[in-house]
Each structure stands twice: as structure tokens, then as C-alpha cells.
N, CA, C and O atoms as a GROMACS GRO file, in nm:
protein
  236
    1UNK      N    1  -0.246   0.585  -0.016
    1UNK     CA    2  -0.125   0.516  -0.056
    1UNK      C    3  -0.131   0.484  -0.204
    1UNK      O    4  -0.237   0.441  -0.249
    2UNK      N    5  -0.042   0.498  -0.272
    2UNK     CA    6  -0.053   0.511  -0.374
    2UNK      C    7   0.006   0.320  -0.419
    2UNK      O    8   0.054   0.240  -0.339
    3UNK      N    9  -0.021   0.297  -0.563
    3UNK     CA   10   0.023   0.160  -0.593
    3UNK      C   11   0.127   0.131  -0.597
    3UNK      O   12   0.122   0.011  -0.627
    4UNK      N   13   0.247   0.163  -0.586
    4UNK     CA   14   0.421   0.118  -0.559
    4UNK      C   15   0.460   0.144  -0.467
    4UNK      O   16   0.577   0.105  -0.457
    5UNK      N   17   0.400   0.233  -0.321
    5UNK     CA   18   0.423   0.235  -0.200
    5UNK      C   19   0.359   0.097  -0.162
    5UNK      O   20   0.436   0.014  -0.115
    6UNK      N   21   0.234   0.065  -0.176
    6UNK     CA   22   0.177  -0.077  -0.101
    6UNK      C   23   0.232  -0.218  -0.206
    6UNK      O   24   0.218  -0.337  -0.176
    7UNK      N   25   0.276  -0.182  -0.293
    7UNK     CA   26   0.359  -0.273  -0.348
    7UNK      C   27   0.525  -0.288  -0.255
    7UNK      O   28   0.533  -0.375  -0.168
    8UNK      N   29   0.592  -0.239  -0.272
    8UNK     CA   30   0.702  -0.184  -0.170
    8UNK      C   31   0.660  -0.238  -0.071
    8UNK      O   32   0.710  -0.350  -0.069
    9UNK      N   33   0.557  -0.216   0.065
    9UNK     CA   34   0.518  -0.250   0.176
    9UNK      C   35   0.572  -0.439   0.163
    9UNK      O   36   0.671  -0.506   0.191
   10UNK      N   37   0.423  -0.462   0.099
   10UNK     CA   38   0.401  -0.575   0.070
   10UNK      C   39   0.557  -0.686   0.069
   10UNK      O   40   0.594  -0.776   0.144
   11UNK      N   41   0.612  -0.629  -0.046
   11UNK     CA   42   0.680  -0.738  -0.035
   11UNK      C   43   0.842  -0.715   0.037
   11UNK      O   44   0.923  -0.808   0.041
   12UNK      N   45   0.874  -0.576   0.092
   12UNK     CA   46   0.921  -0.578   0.193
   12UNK      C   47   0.898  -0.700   0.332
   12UNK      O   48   0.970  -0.797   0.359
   13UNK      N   49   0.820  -0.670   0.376
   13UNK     CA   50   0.735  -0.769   0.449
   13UNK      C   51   0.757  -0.901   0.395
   13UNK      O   52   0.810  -0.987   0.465
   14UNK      N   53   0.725  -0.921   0.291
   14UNK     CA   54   0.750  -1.076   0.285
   14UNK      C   55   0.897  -1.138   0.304
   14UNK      O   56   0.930  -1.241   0.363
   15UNK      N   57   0.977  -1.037   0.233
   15UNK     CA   58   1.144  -1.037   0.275
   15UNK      C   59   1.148  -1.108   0.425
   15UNK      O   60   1.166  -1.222   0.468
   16UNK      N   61   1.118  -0.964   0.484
   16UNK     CA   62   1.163  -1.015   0.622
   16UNK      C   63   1.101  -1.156   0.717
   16UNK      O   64   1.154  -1.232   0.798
   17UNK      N   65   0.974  -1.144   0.664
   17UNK     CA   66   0.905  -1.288   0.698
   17UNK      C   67   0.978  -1.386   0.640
   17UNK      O   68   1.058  -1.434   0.720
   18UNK      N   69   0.982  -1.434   0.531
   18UNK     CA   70   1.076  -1.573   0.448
   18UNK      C   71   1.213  -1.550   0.550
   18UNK      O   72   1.243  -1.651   0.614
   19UNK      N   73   1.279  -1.458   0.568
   19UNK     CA   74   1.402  -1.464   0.605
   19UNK      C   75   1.408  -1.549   0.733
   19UNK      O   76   1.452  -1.661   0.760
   20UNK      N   77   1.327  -1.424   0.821
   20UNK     CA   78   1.328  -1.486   0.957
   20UNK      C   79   1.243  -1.568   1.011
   20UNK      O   80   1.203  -1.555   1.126
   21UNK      N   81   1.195  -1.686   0.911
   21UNK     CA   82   1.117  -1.816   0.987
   21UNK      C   83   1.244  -1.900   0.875
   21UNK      O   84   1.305  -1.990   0.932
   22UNK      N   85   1.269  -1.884   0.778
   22UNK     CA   86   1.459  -1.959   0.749
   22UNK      C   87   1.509  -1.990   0.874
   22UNK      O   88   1.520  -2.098   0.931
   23UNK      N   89   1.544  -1.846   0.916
   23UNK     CA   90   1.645  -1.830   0.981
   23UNK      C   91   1.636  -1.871   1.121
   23UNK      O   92   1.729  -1.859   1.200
   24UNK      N   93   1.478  -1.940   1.161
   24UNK     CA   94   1.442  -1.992   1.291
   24UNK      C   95   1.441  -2.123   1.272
   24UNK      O   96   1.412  -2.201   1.363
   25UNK      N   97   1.473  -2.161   1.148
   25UNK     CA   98   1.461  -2.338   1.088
   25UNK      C   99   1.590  -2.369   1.063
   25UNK      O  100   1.637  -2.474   1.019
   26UNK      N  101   1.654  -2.246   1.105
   26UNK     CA  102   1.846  -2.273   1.097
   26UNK      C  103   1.865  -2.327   0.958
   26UNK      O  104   1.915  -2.440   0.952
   27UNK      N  105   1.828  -2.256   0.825
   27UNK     CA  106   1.877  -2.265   0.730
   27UNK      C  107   1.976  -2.179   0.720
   27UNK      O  108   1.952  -2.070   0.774
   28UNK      N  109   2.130  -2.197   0.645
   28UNK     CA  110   2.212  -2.113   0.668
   28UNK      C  111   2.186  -1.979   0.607
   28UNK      O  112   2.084  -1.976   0.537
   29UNK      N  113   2.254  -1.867   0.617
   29UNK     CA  114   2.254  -1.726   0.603
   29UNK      C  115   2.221  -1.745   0.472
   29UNK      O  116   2.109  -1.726   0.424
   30UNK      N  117   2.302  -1.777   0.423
   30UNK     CA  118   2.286  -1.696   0.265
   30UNK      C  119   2.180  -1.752   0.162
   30UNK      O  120   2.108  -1.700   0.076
   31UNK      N  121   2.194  -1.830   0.190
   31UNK     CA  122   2.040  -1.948   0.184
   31UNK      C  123   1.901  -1.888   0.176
   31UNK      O  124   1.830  -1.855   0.081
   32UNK      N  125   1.887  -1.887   0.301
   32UNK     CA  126   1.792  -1.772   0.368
   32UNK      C  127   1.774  -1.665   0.290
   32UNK      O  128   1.669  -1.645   0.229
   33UNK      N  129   1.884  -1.581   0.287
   33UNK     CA  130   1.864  -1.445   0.196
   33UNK      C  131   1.795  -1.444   0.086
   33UNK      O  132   1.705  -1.366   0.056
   34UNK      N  133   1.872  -1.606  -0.025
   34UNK     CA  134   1.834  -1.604  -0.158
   34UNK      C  135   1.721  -1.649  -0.153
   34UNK      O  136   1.645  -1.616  -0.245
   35UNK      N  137   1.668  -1.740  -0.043
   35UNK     CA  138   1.544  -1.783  -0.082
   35UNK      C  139   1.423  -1.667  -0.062
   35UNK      O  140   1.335  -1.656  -0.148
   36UNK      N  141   1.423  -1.594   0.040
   36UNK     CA  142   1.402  -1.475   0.041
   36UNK      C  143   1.369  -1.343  -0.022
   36UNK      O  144   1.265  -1.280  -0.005
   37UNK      N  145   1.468  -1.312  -0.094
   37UNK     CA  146   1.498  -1.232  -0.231
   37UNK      C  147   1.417  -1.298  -0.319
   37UNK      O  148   1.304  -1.251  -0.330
   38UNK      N  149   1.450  -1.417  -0.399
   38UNK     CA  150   1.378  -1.478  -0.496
   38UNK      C  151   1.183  -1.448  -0.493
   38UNK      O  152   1.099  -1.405  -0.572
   39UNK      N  153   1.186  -1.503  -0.352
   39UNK     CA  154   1.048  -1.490  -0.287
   39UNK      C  155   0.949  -1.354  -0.344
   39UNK      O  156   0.857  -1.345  -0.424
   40UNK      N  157   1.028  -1.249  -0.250
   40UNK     CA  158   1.026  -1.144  -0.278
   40UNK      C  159   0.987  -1.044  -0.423
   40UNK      O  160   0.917  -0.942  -0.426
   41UNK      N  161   1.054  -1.110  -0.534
   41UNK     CA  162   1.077  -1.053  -0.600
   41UNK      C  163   0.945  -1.152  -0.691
   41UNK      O  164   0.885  -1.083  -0.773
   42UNK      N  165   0.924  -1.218  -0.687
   42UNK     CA  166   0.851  -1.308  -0.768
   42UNK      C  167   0.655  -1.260  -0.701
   42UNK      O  168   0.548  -1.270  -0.761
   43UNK      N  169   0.682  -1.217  -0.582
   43UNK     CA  170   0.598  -1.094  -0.510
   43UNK      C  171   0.578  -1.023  -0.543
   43UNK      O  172   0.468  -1.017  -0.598
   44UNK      N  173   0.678  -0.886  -0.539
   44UNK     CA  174   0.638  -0.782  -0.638
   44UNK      C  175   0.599  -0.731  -0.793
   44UNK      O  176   0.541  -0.632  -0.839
   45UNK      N  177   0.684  -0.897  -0.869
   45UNK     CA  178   0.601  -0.883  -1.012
   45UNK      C  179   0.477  -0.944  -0.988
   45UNK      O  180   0.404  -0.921  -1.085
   46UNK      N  181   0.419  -1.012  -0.902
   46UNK     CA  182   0.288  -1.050  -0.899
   46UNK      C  183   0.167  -0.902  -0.891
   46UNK      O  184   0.077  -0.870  -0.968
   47UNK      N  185   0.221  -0.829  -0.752
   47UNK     CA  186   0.172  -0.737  -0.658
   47UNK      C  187   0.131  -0.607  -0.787
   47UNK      O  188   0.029  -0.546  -0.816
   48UNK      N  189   0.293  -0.608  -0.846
   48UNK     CA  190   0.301  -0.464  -0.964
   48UNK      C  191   0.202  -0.474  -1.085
   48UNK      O  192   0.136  -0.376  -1.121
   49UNK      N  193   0.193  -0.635  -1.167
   49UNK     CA  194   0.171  -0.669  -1.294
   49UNK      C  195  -0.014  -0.701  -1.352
   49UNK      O  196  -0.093  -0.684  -1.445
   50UNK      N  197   0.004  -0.771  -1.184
   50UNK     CA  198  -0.152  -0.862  -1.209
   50UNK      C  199  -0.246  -0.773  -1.085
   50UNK      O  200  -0.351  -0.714  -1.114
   51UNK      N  201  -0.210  -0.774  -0.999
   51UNK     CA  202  -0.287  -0.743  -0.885
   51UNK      C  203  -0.349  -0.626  -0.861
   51UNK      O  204  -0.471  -0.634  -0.848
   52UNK      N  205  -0.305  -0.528  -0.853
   52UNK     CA  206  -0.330  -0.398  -0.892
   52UNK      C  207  -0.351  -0.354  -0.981
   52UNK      O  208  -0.332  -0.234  -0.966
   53UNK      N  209  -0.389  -0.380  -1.102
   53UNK     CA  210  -0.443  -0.392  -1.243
   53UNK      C  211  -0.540  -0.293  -1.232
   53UNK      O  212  -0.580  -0.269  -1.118
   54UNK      N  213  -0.599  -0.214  -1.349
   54UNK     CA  214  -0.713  -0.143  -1.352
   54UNK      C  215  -0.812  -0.239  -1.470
   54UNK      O  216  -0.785  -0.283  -1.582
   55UNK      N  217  -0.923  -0.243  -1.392
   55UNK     CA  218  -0.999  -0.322  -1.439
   55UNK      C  219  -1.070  -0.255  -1.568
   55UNK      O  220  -1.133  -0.154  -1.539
   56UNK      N  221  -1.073  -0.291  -1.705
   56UNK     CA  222  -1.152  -0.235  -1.801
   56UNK      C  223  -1.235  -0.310  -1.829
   56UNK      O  224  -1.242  -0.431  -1.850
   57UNK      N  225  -1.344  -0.170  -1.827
   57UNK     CA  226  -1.488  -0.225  -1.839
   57UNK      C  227  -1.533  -0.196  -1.946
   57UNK      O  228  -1.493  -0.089  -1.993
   58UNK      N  229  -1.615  -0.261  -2.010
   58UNK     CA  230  -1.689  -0.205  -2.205
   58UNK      C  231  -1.767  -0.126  -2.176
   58UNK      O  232  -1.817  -0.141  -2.065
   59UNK      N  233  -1.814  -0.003  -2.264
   59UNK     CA  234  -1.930   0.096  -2.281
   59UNK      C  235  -2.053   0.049  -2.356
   59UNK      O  236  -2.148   0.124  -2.373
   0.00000   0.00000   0.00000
């Protein structure tokens, strides 16, 4: 798997998780979504920027 497919995964997944424990705490729809999205997205610049990083090492 390459690094923007398990990035993708990742915070796919978190989407649908944030959404649907919202959405079991009966926060309304759209609510849900944004908090969700926001989530999400604050995920994948983590997942893309820092996390998967290539580590440089000195010679």
C-alpha cells in the first residue's frame, strides 16, 4: 500500500466513525457532518505531513 492509499483509508474511517457515534448521541445531521469533516481533514494533514515522513539520517 502505498502512502496516500493508507492515508485515504485512515481518515476515511475516521469520517465515518466521528459521524456515526454523533449521530448515536443524536447530534443533529449537519452538525455531525461538519464535525466530522473538520475531524477528518485535520487527520489527513496530520497522516500526509508528519506521520509518514521519511526519516533522514546523517552519513
Amino acid at each position: 500500500m502505498t502512502k496516500e492509499t493508507k492515508v485515504t483509508l485512515i481518515t476515511g474511517f475516521t469520517f465515518i466513525t466521528i459521524f456515526f457515534a454523533l449521530m448515536i448521541a443524536e447530534v443533529f445531521i449537519t452538525r455531525a457532518t461538519a464535525y466530522a469533516l473538520f475531524a477528518s481533514l485535520f487527520m489527513y494533514l496530520f497522516f500526509d505531513k508528519y506521520f509518514f515522513e521519511q526519516k533522514k539520517t546523517e552519513c
